[in-house]
N, CA, C and O atoms as a CHARMM CRD file, in Angstrom:
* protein
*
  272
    1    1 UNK  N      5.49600   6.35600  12.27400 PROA 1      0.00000
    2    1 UNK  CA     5.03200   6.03500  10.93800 PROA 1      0.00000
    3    1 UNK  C      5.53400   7.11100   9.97400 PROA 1      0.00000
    4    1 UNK  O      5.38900   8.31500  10.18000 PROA 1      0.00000
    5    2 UNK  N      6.06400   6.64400   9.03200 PROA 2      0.00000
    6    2 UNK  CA     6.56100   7.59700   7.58900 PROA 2      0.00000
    7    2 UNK  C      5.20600   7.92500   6.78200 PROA 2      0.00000
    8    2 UNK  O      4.34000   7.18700   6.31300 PROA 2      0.00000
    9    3 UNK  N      5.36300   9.30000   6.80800 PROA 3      0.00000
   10    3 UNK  CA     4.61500   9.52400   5.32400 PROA 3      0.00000
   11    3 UNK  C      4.95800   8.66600   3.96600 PROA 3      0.00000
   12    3 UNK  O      4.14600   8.60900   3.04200 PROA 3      0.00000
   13    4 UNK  N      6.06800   8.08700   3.92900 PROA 4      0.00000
   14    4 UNK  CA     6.12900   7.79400   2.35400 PROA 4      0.00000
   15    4 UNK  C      6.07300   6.23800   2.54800 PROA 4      0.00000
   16    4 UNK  O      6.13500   5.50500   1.56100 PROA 4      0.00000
   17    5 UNK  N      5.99300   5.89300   3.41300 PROA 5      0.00000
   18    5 UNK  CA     5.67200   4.20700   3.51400 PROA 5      0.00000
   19    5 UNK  C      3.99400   3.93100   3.71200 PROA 5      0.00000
   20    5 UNK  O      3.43100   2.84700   3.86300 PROA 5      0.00000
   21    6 UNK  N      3.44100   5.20900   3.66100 PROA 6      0.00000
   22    6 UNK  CA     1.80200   5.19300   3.81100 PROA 6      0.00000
   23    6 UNK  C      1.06900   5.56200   1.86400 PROA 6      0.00000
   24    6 UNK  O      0.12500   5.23300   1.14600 PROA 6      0.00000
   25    7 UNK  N      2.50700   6.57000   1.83300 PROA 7      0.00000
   26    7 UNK  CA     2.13400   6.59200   0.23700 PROA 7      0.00000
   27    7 UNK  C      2.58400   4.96000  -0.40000 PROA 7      0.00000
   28    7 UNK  O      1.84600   4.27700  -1.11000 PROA 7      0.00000
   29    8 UNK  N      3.71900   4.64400  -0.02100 PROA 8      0.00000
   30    8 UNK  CA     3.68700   3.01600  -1.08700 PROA 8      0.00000
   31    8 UNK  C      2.75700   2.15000  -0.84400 PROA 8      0.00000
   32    8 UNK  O      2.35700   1.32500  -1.66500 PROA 8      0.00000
   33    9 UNK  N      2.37600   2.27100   0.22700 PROA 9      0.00000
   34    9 UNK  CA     1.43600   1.09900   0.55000 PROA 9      0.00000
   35    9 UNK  C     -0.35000   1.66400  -0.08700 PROA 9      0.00000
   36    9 UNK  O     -1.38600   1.00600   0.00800 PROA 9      0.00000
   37   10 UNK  N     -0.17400   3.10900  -0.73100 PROA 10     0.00000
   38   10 UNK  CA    -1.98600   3.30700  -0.95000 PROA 10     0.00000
   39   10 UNK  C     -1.66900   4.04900  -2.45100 PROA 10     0.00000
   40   10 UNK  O     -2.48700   4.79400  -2.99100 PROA 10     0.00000
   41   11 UNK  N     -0.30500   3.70800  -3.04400 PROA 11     0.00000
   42   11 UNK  CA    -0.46400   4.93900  -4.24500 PROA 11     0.00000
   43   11 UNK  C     -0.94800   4.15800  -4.97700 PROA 11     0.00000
   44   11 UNK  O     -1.75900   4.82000  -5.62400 PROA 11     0.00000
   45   12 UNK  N     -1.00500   2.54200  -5.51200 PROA 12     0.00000
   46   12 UNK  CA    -2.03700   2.13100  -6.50100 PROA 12     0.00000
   47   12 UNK  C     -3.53600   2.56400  -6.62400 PROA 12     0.00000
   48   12 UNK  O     -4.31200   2.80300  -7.54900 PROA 12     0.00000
   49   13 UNK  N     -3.57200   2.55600  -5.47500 PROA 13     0.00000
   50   13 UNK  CA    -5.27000   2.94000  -4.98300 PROA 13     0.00000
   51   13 UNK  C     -5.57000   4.01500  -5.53000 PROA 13     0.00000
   52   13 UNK  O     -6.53900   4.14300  -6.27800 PROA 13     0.00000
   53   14 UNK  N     -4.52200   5.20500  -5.12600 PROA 14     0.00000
   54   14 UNK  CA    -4.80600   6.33400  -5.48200 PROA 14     0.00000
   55   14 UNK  C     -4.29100   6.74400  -6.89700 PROA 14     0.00000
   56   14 UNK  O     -4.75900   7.77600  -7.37800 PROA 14     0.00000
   57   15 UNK  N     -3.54700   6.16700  -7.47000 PROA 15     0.00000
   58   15 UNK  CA    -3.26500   6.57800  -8.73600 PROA 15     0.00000
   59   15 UNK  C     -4.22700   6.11100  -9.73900 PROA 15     0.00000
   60   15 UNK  O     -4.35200   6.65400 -10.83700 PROA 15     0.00000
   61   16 UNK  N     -5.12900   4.76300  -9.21800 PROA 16     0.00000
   62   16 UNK  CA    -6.05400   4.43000 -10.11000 PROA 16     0.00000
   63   16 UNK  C     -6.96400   5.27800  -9.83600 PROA 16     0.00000
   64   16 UNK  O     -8.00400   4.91300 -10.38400 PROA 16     0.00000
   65   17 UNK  N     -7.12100   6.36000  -9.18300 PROA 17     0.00000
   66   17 UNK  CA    -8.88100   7.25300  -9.29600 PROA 17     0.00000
   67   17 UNK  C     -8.44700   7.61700 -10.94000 PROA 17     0.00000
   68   17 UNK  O     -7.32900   7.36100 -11.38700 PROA 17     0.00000
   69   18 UNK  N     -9.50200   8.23200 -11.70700 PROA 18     0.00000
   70   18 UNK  CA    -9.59600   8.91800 -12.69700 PROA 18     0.00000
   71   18 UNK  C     -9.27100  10.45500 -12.14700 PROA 18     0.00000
   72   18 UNK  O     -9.79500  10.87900 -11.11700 PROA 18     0.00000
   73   19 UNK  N     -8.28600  11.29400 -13.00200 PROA 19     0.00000
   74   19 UNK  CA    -7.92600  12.40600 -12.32100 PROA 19     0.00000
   75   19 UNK  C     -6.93600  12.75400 -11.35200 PROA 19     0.00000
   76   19 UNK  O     -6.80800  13.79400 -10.70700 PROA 19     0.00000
   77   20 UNK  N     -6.15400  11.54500 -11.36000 PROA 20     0.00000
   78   20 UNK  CA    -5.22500  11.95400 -10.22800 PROA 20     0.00000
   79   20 UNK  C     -3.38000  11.87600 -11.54700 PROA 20     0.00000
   80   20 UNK  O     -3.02100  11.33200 -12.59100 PROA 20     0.00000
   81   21 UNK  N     -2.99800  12.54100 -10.80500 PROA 21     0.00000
   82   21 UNK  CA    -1.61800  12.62800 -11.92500 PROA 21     0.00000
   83   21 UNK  C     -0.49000  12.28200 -11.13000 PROA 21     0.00000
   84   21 UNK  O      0.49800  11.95300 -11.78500 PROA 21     0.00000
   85   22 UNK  N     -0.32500  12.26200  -9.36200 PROA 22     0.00000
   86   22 UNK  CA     1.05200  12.47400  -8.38400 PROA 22     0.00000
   87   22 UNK  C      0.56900  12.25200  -7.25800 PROA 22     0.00000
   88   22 UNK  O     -0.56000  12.36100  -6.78100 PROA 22     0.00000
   89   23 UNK  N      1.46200  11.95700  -6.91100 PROA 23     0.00000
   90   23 UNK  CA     1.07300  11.88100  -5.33200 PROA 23     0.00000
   91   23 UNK  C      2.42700  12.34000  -4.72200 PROA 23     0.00000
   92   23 UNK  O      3.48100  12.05100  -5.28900 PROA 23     0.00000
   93   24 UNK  N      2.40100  13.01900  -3.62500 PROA 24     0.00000
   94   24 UNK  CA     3.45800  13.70700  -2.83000 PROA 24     0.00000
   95   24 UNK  C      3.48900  13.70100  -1.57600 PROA 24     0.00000
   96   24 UNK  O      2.51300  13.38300  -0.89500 PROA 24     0.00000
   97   25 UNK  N      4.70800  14.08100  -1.06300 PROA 25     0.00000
   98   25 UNK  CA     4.61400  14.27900   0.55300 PROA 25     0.00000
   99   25 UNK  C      4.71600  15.62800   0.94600 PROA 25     0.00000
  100   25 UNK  O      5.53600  16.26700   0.28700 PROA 25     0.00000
  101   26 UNK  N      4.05200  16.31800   1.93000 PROA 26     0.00000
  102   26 UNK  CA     3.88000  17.48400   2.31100 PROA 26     0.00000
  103   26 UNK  C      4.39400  18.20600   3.80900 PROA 26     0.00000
  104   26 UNK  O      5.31600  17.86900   4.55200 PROA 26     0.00000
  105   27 UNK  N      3.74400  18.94800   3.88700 PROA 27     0.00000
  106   27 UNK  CA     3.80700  19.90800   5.59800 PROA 27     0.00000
  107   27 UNK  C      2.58600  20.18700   5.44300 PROA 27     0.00000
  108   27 UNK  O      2.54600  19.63700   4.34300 PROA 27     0.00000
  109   28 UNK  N      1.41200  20.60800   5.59400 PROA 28     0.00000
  110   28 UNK  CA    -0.02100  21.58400   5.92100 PROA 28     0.00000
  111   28 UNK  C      0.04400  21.52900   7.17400 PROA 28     0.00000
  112   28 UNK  O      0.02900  20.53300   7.89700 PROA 28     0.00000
  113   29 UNK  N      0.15500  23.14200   7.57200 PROA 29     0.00000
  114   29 UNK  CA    -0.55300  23.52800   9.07800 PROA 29     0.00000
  115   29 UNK  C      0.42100  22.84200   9.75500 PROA 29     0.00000
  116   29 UNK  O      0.08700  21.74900  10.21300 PROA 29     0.00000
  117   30 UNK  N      1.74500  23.28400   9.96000 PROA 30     0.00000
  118   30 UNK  CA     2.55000  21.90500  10.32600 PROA 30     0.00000
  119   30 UNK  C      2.17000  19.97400  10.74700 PROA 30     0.00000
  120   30 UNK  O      2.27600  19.41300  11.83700 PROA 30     0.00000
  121   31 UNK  N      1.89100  19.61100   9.90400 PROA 31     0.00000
  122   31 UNK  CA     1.14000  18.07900  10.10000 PROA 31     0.00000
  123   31 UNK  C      1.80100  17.48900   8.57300 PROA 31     0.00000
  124   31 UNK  O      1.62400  17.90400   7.42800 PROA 31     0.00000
  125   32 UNK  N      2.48700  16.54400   9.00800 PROA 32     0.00000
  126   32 UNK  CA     2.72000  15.97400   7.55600 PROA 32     0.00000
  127   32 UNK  C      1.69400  15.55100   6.75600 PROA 32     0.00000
  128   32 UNK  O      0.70200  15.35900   7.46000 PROA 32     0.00000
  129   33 UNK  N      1.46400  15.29400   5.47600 PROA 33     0.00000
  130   33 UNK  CA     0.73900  15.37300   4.62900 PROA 33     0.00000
  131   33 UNK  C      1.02600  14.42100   3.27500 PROA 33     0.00000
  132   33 UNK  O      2.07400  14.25200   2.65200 PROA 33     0.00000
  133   34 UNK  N     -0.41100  13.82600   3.05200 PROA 34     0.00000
  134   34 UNK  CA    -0.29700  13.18100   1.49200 PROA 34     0.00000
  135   34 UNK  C     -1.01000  14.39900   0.55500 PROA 34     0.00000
  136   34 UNK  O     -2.02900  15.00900   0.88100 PROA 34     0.00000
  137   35 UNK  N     -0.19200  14.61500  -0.74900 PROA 35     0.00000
  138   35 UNK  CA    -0.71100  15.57800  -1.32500 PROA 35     0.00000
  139   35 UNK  C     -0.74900  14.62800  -2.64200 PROA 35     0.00000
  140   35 UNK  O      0.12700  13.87700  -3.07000 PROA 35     0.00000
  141   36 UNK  N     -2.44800  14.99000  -3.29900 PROA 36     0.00000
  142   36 UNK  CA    -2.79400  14.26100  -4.72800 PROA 36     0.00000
  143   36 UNK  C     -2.58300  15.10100  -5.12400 PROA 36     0.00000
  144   36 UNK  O     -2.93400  16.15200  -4.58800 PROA 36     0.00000
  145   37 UNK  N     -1.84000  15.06000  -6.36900 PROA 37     0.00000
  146   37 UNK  CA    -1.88500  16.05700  -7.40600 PROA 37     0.00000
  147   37 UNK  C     -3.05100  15.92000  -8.70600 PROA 37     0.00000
  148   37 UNK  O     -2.94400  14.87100  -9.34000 PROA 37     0.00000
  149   38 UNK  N     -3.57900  16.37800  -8.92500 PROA 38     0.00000
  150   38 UNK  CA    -4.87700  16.04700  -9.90900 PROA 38     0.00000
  151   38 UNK  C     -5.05300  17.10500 -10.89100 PROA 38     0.00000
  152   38 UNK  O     -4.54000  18.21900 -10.78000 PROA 38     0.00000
  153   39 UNK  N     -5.86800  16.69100 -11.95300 PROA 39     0.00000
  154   39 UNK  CA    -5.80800  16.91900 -13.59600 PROA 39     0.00000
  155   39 UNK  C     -6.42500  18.25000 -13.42300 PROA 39     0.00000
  156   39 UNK  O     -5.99200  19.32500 -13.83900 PROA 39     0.00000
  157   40 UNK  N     -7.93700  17.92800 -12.47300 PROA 40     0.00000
  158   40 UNK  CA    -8.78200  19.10300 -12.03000 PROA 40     0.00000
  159   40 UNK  C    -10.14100  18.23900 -12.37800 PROA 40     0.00000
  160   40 UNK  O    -11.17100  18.89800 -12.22900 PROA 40     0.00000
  161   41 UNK  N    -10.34400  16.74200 -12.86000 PROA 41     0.00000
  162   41 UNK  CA   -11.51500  16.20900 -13.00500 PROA 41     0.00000
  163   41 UNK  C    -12.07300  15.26000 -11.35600 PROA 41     0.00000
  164   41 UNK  O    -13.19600  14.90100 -11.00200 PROA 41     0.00000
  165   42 UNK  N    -10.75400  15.12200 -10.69800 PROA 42     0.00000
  166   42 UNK  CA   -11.10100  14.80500  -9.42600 PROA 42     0.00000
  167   42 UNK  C    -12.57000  14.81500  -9.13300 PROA 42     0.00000
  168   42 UNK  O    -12.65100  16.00300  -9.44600 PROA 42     0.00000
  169   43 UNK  N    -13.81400  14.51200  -8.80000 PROA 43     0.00000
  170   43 UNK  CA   -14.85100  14.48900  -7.63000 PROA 43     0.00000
  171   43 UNK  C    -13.98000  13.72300  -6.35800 PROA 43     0.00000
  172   43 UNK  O    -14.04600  12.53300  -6.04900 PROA 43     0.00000
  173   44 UNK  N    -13.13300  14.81100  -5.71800 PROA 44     0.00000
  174   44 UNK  CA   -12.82300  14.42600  -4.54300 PROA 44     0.00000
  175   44 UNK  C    -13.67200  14.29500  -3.38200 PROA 44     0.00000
  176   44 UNK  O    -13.16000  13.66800  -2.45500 PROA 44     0.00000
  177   45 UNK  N    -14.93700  14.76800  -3.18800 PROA 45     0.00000
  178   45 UNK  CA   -15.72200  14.38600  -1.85900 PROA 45     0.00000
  179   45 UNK  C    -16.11100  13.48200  -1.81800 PROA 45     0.00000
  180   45 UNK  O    -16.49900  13.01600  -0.74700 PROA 45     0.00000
  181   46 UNK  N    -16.23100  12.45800  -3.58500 PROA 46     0.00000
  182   46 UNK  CA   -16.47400  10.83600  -3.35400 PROA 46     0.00000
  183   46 UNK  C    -15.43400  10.49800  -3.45800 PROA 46     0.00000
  184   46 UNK  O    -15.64800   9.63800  -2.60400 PROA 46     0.00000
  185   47 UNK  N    -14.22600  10.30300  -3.75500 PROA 47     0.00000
  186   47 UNK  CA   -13.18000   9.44400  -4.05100 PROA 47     0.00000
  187   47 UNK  C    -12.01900   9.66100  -3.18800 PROA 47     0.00000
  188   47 UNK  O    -11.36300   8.65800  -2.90700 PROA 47     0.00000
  189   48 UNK  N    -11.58100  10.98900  -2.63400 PROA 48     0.00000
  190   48 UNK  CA   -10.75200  10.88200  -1.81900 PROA 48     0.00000
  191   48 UNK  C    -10.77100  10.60200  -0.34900 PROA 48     0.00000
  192   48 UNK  O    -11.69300  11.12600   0.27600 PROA 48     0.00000
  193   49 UNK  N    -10.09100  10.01900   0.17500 PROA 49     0.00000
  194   49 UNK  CA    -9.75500  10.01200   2.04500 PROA 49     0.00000
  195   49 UNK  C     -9.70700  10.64600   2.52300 PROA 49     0.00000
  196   49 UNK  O     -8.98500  11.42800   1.90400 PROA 49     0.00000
  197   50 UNK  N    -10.11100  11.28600   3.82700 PROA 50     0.00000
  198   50 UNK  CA   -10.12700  12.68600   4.61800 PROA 50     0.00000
  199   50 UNK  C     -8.10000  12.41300   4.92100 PROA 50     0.00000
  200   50 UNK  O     -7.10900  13.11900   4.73500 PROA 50     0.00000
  201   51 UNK  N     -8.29900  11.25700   5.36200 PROA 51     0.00000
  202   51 UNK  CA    -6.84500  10.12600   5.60600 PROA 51     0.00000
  203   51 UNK  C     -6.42600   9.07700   5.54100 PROA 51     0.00000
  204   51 UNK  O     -7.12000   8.07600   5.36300 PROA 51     0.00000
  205   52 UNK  N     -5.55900   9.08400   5.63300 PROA 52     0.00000
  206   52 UNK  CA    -5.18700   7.40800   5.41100 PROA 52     0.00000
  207   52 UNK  C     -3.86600   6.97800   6.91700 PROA 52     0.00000
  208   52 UNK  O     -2.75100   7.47700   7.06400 PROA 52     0.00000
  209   53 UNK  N     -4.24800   6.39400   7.40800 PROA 53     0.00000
  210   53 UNK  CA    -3.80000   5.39900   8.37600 PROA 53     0.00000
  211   53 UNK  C     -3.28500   6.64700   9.25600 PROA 53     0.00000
  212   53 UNK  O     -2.18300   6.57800   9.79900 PROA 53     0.00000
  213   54 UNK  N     -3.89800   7.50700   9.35700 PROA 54     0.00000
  214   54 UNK  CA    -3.95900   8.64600  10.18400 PROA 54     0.00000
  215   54 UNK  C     -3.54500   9.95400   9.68600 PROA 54     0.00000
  216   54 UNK  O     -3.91600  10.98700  10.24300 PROA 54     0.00000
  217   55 UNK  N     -2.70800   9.94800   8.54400 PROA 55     0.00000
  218   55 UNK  CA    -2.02200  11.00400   7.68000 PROA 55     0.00000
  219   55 UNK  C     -3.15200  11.57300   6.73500 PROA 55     0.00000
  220   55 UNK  O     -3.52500  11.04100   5.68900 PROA 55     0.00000
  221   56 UNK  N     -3.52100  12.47100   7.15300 PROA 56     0.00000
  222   56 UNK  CA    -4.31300  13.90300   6.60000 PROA 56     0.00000
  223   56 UNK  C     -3.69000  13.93700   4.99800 PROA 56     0.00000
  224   56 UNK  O     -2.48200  13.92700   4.76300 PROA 56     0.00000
  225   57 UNK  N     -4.94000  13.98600   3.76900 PROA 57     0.00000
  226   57 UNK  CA    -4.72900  13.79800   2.62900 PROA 57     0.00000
  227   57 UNK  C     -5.46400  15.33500   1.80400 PROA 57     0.00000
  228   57 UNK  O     -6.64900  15.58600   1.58400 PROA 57     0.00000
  229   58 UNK  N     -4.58200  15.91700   1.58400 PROA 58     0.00000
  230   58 UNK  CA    -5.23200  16.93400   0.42600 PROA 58     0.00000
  231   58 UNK  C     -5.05200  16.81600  -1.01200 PROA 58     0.00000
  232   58 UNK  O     -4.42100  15.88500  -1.51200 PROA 58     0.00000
  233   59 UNK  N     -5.41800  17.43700  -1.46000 PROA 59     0.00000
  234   59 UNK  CA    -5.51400  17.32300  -3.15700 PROA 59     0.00000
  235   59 UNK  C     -5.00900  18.83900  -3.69100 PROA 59     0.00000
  236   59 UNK  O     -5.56100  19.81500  -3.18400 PROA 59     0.00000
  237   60 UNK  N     -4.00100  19.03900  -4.67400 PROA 60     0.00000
  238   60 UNK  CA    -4.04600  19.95800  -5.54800 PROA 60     0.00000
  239   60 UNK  C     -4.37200  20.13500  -6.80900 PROA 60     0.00000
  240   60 UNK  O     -4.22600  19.07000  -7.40900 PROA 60     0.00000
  241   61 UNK  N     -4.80000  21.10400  -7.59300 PROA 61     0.00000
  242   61 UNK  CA    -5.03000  20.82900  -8.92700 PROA 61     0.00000
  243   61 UNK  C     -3.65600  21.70700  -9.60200 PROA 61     0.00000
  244   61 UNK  O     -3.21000  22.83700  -9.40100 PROA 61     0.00000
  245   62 UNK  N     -3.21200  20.44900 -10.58500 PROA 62     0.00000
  246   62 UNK  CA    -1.84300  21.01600 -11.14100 PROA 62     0.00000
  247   62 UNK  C     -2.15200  21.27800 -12.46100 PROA 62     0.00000
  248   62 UNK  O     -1.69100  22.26300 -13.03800 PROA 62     0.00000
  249   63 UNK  N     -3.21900  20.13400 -13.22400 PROA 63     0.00000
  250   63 UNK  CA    -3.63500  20.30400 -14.45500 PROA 63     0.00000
  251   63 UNK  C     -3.04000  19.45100 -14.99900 PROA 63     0.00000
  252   63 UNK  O     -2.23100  19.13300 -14.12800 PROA 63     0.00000
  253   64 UNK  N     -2.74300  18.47900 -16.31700 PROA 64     0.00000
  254   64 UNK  CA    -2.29900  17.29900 -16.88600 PROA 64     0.00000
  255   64 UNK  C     -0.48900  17.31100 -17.11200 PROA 64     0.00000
  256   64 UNK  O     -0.05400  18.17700 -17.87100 PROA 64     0.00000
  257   65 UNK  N      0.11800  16.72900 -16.70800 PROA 65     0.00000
  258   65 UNK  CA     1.76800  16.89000 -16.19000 PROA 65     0.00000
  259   65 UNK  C      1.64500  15.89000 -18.00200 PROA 65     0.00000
  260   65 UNK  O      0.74500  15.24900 -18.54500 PROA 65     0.00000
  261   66 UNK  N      2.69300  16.15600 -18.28300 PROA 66     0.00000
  262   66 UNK  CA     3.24500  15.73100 -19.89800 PROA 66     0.00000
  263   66 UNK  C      4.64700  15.39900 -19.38900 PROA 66     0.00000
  264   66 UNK  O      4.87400  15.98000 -18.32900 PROA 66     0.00000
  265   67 UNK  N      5.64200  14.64900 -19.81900 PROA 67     0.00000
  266   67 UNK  CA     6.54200  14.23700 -20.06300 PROA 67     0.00000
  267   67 UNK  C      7.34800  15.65200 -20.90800 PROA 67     0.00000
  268   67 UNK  O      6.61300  16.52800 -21.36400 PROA 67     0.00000
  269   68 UNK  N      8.46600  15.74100 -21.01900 PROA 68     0.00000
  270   68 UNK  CA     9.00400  16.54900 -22.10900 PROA 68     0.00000
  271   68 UNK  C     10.07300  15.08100 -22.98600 PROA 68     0.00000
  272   68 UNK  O     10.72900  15.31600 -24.00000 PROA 68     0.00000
């Protein structure tokens, strides 16, 4: 299983929380990884997945990404 065929198949989901800005693919602890990138308004202990379809999901706070 690909990390990034687990992100296409759940980034609507996850891009609709309030607070989320990205979604990425990672390494943590060598284990591939979904990484949210978020505003910093996240309540991630209700809204995020520990995982998704077995791929371990963390969250960073980047703060609001702008276009240039």
């Amino acid at each position: 299983m690909k990390v990034k065929d687990v992100i296409e198949r759940h980034r609507d989901s996850l891009m609709a929380l309030d607070g989320v800005v990205g979604i990425a693919e990672t390494v943590f602890g060598g284990q591939p990884t979904i990484l949210v990138l978020t505003d910093g308004t996240l309540d991630e202990a209700t809204n995020l997945p520990g995982k998704l379809e077995g791929i371990k999901v963390r969250s960073e706070n980047v703060g609001d990404i702008k276009a240039r």
